[in-house]
N, C-alpha and C positions, 0 to 999 in steps of 0.2 A: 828054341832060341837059346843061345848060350852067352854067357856073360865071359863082357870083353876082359882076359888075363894079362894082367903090364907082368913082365918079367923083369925082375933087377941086374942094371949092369956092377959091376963092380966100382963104377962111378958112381958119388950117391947123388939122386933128383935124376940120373937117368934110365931110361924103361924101355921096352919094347916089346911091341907085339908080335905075334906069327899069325901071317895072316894064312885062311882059310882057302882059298883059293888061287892067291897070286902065285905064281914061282920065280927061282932063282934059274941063270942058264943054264945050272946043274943038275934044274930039275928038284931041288931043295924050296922049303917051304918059304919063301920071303918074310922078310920083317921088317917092320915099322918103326923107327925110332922115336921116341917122345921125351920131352924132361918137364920137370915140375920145380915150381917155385912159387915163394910167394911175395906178392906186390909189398910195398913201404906199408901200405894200410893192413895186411897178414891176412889178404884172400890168397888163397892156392888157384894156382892158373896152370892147364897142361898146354904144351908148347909143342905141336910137331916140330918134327924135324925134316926125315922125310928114306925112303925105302933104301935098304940093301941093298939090293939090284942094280939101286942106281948111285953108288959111291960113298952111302952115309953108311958111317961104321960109331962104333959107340964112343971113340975118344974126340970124333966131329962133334959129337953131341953133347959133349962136357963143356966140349970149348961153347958153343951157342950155350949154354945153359950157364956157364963164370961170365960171356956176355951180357947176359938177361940181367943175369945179380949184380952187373957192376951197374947197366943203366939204372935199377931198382936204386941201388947203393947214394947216384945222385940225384935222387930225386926225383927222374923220369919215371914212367908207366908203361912197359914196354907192352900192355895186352891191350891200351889204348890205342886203336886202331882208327887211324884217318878217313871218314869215311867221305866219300865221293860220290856226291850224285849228280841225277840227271843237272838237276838245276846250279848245280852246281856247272856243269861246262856249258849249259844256255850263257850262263855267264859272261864267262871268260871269254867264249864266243865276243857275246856282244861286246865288250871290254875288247877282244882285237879289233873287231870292225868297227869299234868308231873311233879309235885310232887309228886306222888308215885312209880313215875317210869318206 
């Protein structure tokens, strides 16, 4: 088993990996984009971005990552993630159908 290597772009907070198996249509090893930051409270949180192959390049990934810092910046939580469950759309469900009647 080998341990996951982030590589630095020349952007700083952002990384990426090579992955082991994916390719590129070149036939080149794909890679993974990720950037790092930390919340108003100073946890470090890693952030994909998302694969070469498919259009993410490393100056996409700066821009998501000056994103993340400015929501951090006002006070939002951007690793705070909305979560949705089942009972959650029982809900909502029921909340439309007894408004319609």
């Amino acid at each position: 088993m080998s341990a996951r290597k982030h590589t630095k772009t020349k952007y700083r907070g952002v990384y990426y990996r090579v992955s082991e198996t994916r390719k590129c249509a070149d036939g080149s090893a794909d890679r993974f984009y990720l950037v790092w930051y930390q919340d108003s409270l100073g946890k470090a949180h890693w952030h994909t971005v998302g694969w070469h192959s498919d259009g993410i390049r490393a100056p996409y990934a700066n821009q998501v990552r000056a994103d993340l810092l400015k929501k951090v910046g006002q006070g939002k939580n951007p690793a705070v993630q909305r979560t949705f469950t089942v009972g959650n759309a029982v809900d909502a469900y029921v909340n439309l159908a007894t408004a319609e009647g």
